[in-house]
C-alpha atoms as one frame of an Amber mdcrd trajectory, in Angstrom:
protein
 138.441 -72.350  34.712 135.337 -74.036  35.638 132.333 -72.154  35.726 131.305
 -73.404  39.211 134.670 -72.790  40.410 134.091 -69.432  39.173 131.214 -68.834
  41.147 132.646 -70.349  44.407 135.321 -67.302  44.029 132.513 -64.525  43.445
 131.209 -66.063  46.708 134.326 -65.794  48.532 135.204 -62.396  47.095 131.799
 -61.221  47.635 131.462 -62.337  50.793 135.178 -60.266  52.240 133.668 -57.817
  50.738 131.201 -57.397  53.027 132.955 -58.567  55.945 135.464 -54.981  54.638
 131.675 -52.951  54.327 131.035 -53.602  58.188 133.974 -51.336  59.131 134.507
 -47.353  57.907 137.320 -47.275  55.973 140.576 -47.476  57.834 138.600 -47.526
  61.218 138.870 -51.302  61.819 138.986 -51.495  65.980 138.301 -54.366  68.040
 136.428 -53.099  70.384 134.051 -51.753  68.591 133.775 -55.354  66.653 133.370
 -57.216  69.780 130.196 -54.938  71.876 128.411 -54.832  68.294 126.869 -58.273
  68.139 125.057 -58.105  64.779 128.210 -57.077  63.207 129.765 -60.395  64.583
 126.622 -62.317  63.822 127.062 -61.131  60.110 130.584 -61.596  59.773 130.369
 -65.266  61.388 127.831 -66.071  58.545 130.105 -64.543  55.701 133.142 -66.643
  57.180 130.258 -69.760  57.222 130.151 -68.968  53.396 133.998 -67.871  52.712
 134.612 -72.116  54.241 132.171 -73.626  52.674 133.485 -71.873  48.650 137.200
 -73.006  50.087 135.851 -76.388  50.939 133.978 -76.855  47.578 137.017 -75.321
  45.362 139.479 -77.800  46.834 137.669 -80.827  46.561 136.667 -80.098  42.695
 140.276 -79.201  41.567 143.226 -79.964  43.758 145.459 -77.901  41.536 144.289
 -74.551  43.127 146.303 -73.363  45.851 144.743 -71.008  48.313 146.548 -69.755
  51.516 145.604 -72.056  54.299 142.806 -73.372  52.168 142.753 -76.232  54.910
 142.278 -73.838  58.253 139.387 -71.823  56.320 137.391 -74.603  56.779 138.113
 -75.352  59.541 137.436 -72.420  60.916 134.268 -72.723  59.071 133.484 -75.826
  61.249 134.200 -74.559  64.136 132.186 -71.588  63.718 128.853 -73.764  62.609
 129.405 -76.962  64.991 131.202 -75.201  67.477 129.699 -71.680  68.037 129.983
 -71.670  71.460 133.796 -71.887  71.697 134.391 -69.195  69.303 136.317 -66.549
  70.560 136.215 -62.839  69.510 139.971 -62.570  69.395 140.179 -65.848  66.526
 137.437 -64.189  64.488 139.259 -61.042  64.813 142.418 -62.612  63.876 140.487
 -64.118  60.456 139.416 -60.817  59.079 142.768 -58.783  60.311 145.617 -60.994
  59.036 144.243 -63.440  56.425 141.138 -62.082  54.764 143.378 -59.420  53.164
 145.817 -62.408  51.480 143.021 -64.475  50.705 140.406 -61.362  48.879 144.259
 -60.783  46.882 144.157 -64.467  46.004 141.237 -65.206  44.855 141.091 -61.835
  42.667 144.216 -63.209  40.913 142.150 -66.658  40.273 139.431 -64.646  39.335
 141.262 -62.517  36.681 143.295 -65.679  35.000
């Protein structure tokens, strides 16, 4: 695998990581997400990176196939050109139900 490609992963792997460090383990509640705003702030930033890897990744090789490769940036868009009609509940949505698939994918890539 490319080396760049490589390093786009580290970024996105790196970067979930993070998001996963905000939160005590098992004690991921919404509430708490949405009053704490430099929490969001950070997490908004590390989905800004997670899109921009995805973007860079699928227009070097084609071949690699990441889960909704196409919504992660554009929910990377929307969160840099759109900020102001981002909604807790979508963010929150990002980190509960695909972060987890996508931080499994991209280990596997990682590990080939």
């Amino acid at each position: 695998m490319d080396n760049e490609i490589k390093t786009w992963l580290f970024d996105i792997n790196s970067a979930i990581t993070e998001i996963d460090g905000f939160f005590e383990e098992g004690n991921k509640i919404f509430e708490n997400y949405r009053h704490d705003l430099k929490t969001k702030r950070a997490i908004e930033r590390n989905l800004e990176i997670i899109g921009e890897a995805v973007k860079r990744i699928i227009n070097k090789n084609k071949d690699i196939e990441l889960t909704n490769a196409r919504k992660i940036v554009d929910a990377r868009n929307r969160i840099i050109h759109g900020y102001d009609t981002i909604s807790d509940d979508v963010i929150w949505g990002i980190i509960i139900n695909h972060l987890p698939k996508l931080k499994t994918e991209v280990e596997e890539l990682m590990n080939d």
